[in-house]
C-alpha positions as CSV (number, residue, x, y, z in Angstrom):
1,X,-46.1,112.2,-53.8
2,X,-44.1,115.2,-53.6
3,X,-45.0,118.5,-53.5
4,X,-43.3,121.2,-55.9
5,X,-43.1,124.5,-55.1
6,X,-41.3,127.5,-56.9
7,X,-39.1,130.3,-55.0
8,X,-39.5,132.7,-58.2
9,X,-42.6,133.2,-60.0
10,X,-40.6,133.7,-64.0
11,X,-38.6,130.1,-63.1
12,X,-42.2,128.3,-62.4
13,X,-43.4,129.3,-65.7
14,X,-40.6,128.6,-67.4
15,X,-40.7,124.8,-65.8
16,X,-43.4,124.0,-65.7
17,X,-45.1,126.3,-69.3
18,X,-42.1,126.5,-71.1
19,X,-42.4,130.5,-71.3
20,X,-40.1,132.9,-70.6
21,X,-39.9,137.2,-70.9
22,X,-36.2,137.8,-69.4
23,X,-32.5,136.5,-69.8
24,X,-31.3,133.5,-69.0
25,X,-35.0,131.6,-69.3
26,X,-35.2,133.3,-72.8
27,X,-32.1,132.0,-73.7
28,X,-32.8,128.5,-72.6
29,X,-36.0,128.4,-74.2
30,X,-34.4,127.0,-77.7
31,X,-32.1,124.5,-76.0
32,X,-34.4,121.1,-76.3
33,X,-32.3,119.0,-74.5
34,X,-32.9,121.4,-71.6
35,X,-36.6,121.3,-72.1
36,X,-36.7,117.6,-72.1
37,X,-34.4,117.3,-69.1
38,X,-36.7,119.6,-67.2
39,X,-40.1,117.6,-68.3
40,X,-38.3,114.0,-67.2
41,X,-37.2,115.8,-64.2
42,X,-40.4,117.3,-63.1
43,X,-41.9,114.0,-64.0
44,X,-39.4,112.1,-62.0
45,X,-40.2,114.5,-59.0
46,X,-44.0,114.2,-59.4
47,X,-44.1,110.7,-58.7
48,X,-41.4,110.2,-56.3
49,X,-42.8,110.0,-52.2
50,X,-39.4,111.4,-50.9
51,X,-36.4,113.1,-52.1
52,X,-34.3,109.8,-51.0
53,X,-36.0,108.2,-53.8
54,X,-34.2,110.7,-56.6
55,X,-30.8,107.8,-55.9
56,X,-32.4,105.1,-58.0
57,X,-32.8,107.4,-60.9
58,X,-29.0,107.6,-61.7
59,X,-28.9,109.9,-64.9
60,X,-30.3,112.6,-62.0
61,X,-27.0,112.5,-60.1
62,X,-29.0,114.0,-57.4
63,X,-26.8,115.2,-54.6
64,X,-26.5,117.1,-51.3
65,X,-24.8,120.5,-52.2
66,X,-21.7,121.8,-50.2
67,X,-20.2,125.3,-48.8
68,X,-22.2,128.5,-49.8
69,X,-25.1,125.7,-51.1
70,X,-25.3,123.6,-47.7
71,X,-29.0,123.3,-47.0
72,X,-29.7,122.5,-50.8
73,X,-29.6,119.5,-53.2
74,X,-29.7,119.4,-57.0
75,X,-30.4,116.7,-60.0
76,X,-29.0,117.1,-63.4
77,X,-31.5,118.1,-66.6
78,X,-30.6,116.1,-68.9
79,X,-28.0,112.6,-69.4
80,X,-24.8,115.2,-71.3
81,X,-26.0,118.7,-69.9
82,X,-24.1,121.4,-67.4
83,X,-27.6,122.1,-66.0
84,X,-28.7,121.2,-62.7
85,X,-32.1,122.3,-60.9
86,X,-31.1,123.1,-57.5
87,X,-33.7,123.2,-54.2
88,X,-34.3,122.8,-51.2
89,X,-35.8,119.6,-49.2
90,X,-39.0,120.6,-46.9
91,X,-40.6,118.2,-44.5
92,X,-38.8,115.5,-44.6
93,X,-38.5,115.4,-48.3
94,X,-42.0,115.8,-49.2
95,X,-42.3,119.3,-50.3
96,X,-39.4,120.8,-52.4
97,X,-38.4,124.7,-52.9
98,X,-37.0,125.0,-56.5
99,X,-34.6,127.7,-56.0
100,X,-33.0,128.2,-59.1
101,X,-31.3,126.2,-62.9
102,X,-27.7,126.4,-63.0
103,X,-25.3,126.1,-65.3
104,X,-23.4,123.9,-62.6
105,X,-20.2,123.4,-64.4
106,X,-20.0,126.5,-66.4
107,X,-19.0,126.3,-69.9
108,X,-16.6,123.0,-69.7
C-alpha cells in the first residue's frame, strides 16, 4: 500500500477534507466532477502497492512528466477533465509527494 504524503499543507486539506480558504482550491470546491475525480483517485492510490500499478487503471492516464516536470508523474481527475494531480515517486514507488492539481491542458 502506498503511502500519501502532501508537499503543501492547504492542498492536503483540500484532498483529502474537501475544504479550502484561498484561490484556486476555493474555486474548485464547486466543481463535482473534480471532487469525485480526486476521491476515485486517492482511492485508487490508497490501495495500489506501487506507482507501476496506476497503468491498469486507464481513465488515470498516469504518466511520467517531461522538461521543467522531469522527476514527476501525474494521473488525470476525472474521465473528461483538464485536471491532473501531479507528484512525485519516493522509494521505489511506495511513498508519493503530491505536489500540486493542475489544470494540465489549460482551458481547451
Amino acid at each position: 500500500i502506498m503511502i500519501i504524503e502532501f508537499d503543501n499543507e492547504e492542498l492536503e486539506d483540500f484532498i483529502l477534507l474537501g475544504k479550502a480558504t484561498s484561490r484556486p482550491y476555493l474555486r474548485w470546491l464547486s466543481n463535482r466532477e473534480l471532487r469525485m475525480g480526486i476521491e476515485d483517485a486517492v482511492r485508487i492510490l490508497s490501495v495500489v502497492d506501487n506507482c507501476s500499478q496506476l497503468m491498469n487503471y486507464r481513465r488515470l492516464a498516469y504518466e511520467h512528466l517531461r522538461y521543467d516536470r522531469k522527476g514527476q508523474s501525474s494521473i488525470r481527475l476525472g474521465y473528461k477533465t483538464k485536471f491532473r494531480l501531479i507528484f512525485e515517486e519516493l522509494e521505489n514507488g511506495i511513498k508519493i509527494n503530491v505536489l500540486e492539481i493542475s489544470e494540465h491542458y489549460g482551458d481547451k
